[in-house]
C-alpha positions as CSV (number, residue, x, y, z in Angstrom):
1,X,-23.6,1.1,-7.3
2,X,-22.2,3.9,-5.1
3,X,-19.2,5.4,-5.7
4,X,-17.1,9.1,-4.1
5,X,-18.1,11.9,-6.0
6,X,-15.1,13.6,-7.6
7,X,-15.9,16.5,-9.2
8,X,-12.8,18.0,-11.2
9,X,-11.1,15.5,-12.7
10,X,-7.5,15.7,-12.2
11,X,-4.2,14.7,-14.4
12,X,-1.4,17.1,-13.9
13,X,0.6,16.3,-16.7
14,X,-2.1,15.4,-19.2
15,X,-3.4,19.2,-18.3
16,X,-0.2,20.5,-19.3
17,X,0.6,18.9,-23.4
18,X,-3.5,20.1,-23.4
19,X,-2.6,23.5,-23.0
20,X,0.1,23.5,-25.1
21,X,-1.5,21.9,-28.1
22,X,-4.4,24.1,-27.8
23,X,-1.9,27.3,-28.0
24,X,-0.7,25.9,-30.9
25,X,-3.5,24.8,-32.7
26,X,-5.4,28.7,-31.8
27,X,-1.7,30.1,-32.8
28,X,-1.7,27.9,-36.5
29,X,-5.5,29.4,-37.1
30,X,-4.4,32.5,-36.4
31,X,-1.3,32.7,-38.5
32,X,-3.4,30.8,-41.2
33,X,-6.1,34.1,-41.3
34,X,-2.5,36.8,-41.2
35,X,-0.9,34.9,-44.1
36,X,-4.3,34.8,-46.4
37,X,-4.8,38.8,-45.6
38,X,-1.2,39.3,-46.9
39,X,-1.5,37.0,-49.9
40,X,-4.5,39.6,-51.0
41,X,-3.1,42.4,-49.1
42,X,-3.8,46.4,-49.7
43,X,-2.5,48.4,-47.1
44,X,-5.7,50.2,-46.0
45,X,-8.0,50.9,-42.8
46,X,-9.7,48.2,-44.2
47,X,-7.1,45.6,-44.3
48,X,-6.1,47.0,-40.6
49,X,-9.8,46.1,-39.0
50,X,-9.7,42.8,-40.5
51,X,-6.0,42.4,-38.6
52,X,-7.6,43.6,-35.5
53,X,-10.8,41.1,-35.6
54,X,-8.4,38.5,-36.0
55,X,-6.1,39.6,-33.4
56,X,-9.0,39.9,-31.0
57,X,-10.3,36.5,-31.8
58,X,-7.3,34.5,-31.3
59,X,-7.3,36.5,-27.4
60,X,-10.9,35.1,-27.4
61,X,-9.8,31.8,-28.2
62,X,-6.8,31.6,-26.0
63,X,-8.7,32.8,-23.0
64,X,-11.4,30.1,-23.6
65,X,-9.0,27.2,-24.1
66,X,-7.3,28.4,-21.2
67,X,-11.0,28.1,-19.0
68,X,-11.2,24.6,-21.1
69,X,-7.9,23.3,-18.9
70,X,-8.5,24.9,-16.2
71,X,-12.3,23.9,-15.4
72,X,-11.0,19.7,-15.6
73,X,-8.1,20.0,-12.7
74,X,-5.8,22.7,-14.6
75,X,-4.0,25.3,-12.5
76,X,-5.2,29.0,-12.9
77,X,-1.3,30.1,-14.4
78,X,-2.4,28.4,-17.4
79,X,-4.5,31.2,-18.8
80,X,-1.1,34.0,-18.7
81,X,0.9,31.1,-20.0
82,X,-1.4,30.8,-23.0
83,X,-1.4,34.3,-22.8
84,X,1.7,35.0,-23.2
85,X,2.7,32.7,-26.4
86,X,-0.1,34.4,-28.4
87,X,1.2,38.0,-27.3
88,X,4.9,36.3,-28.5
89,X,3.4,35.4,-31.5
90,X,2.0,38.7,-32.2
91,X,5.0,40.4,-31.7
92,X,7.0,38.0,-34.0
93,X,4.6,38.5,-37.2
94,X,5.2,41.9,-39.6
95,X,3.0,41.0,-42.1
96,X,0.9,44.2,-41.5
97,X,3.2,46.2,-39.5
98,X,3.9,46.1,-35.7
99,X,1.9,44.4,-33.2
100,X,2.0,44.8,-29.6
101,X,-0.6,43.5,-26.7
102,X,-0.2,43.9,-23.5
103,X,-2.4,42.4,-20.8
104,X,-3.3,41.9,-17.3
105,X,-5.4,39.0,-15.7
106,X,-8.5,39.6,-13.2
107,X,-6.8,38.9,-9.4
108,X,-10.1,40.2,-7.1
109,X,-11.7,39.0,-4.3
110,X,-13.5,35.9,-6.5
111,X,-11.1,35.7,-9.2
112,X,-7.4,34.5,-8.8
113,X,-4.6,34.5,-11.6
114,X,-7.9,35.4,-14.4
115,X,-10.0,32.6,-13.1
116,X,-13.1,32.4,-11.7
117,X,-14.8,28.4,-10.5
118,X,-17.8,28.9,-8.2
119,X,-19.4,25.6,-8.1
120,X,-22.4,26.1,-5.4
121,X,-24.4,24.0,-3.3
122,X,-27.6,26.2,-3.9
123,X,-28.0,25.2,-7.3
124,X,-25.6,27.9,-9.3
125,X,-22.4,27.4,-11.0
126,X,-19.9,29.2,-12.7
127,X,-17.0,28.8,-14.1
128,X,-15.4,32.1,-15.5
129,X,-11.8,33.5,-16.8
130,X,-11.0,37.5,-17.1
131,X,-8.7,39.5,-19.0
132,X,-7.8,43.1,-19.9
133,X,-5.6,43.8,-22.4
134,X,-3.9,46.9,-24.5
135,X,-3.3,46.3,-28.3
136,X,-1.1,49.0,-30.3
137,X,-1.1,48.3,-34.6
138,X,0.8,50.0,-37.0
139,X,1.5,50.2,-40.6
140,X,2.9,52.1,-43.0
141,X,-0.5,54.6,-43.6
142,X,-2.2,53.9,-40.4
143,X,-2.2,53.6,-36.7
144,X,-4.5,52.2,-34.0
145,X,-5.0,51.7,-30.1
146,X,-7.3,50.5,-28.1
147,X,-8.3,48.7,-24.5
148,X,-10.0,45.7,-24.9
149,X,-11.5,43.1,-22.2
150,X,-12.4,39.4,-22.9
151,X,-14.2,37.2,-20.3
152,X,-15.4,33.9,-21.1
153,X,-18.1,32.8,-18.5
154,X,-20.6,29.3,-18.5
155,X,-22.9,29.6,-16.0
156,X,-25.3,26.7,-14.9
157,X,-28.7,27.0,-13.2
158,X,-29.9,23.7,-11.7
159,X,-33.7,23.0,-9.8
160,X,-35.2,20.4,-8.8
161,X,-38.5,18.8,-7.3
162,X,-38.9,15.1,-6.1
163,X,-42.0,12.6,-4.7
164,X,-42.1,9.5,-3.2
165,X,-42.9,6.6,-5.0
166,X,-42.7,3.2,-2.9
167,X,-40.1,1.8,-0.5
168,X,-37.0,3.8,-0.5
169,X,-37.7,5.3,-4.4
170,X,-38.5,8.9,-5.5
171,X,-39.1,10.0,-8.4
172,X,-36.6,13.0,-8.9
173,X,-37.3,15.9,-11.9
174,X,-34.8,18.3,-12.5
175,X,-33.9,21.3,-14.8
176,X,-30.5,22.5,-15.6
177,X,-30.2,26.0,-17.8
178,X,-26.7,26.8,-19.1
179,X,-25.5,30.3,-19.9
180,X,-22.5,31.3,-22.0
181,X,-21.8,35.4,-21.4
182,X,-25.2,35.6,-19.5
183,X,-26.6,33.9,-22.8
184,X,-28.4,30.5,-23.2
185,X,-26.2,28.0,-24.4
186,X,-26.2,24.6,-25.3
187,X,-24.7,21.5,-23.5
188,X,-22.3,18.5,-25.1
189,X,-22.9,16.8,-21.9
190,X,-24.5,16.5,-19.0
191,X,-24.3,14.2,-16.1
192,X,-26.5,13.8,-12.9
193,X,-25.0,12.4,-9.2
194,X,-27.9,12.3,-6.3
195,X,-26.5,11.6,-2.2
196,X,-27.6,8.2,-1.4
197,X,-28.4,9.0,2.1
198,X,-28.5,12.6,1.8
199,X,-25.7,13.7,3.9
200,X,-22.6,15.9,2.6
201,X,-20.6,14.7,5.3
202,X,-20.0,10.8,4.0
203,X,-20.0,12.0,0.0
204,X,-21.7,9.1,-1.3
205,X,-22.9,10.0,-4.2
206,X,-24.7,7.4,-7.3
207,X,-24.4,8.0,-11.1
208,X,-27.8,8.8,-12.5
209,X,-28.0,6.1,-15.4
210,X,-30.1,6.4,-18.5
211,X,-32.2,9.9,-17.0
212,X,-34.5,10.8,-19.2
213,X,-33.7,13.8,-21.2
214,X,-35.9,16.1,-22.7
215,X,-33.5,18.8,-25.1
216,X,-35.7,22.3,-25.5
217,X,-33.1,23.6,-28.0
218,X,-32.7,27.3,-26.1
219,X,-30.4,25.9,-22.8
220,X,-32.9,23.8,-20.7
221,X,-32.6,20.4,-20.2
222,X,-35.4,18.7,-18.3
223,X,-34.4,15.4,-17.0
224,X,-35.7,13.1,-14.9
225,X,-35.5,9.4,-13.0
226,X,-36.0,7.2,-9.7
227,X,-33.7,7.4,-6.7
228,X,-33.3,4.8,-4.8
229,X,-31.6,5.9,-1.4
230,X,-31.4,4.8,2.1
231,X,-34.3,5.8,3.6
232,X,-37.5,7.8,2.3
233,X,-37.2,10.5,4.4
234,X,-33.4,11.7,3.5
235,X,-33.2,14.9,1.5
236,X,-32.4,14.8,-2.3
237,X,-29.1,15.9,-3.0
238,X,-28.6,16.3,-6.7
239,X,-25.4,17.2,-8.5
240,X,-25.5,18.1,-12.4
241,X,-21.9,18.1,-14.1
242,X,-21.9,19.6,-17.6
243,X,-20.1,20.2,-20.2
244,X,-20.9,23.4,-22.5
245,X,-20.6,23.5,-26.7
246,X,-16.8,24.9,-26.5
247,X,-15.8,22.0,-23.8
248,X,-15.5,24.3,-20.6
249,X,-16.8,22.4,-17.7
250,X,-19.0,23.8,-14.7
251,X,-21.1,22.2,-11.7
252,X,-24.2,22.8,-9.7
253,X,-25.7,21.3,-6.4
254,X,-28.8,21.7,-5.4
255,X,-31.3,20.4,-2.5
256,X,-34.8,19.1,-4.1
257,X,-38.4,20.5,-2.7
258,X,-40.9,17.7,-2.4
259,X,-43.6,18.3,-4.3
């Protein structure tokens, strides 16, 4: 059965409660790691560095939730919003001393508002959000600065080869290598779309059902099926759609060779 590819799925106000329960939920993990410091608490460097991992992990995982939204239909503002209520939340809490952070979202020529979604037809995607920030800690006996950057990035690499087999069928092999910070990564999902009659212009494209899969374990998947399209001589459109480990989503499209 055909059916219009749609690529990002979209649901405005189901995007927004996301993002909010995600800043809460990174917020409550956060807040769970500053109270257990204090419960065993010595004010030393020691005690400091462990405030500062934690700090910069929560920034990790509000930039990533952020990408999470944000790669399904969310709007690029959502990453300073989340932002911005883990900075509040940092200034709010004593337990150590004082906390600042300041920071700045990526606005260049390919990212806008932090975020980065280049979803190619030449068999690359990337889906990527950027931010700089300034952190200031103090206590009692000690006192630290630094800059600090934090970019979240889940790149996709898709090929693909095809024959054909009889009629209007070809039997269509591709391989899809996903990348977390230029690093292979593992997939929770991944779905396949090929162009039934291999033209962009009329966006008719078919759900690959039951592919087979093979899983190397380091990134690359290897999947193949049949295509059954219009006629045997239209190109092979393919379109992979997947979803990485921490649930940030990213597309490819690529044009098969024959083989």
């Amino acid at each position: 059965m055909k059916k219009t590819f749609r690529g990002r799925r979209n649901s405005g106000q189901t995007l927004v409660i996301s993002a909010l329960v995600i800043s809460l939920l990174i917020i409550s993990v956060v807040y769970s790691v500053f109270e257990a410091g204090r419960v065993s608490e010595t004010r030393s460097a020691t005690t400091l560095n462990s405030h500062v991992l934690a700090t910069k992990l929560g920034l990790k995982n509000t930039v990533t939730s952020a990408l999470v939204n944000v790669s399904v239909g969310g709007a690029n503002e959502v990453l300073a919003t989340n932002l911005d209520t883990y900075v509040s939340f940092l200034a709010n809490q004593s337990y150590f001393g004082k906390c600042v952070a300041l920071f700045s979202v990526l606005d260049s020529a390919s990212y806008q508002s932090g975020i980065l979604l280049s979803w190619g037809s030449d068999g690359t995607g990337v889906s990527s959000a950027y931010a700089n920030y300034t952190l200031f800690f103090t206590d009692a006996k000690s006192e630290l600065q630094f800059e600090h950057a934090t970019n979240i990035t889940t790149g996709l690499d898709v090929q693909g080869t095809y024959s054909k087999l009889e009629g209007t069928l070809k039997q269509v092999n591709v391989t899809c290598n996903v990348f977390n910070e230029q690093e292979a990564a593992l997939a929770s999902s991944i779905a396949l779309y090929y162009e039934y009659n291999g033209e962009l212009s009329t966006q008719e494209w078919v759900p690959v059902v039951s592919p087979s899969i093979t899983d190397y374990g380091n990134g690359t998947y290897a999947i193949s099926f049949v295509a059954e399209t219009q006629t045997i001589d239209d190109s092979m459109l393919v379109s992979a759609q997947v979803y990485d480990m921490r649930g940030i989503f990213v597309l490819a499209n690529v044009t098969c060779t024959e083989t």
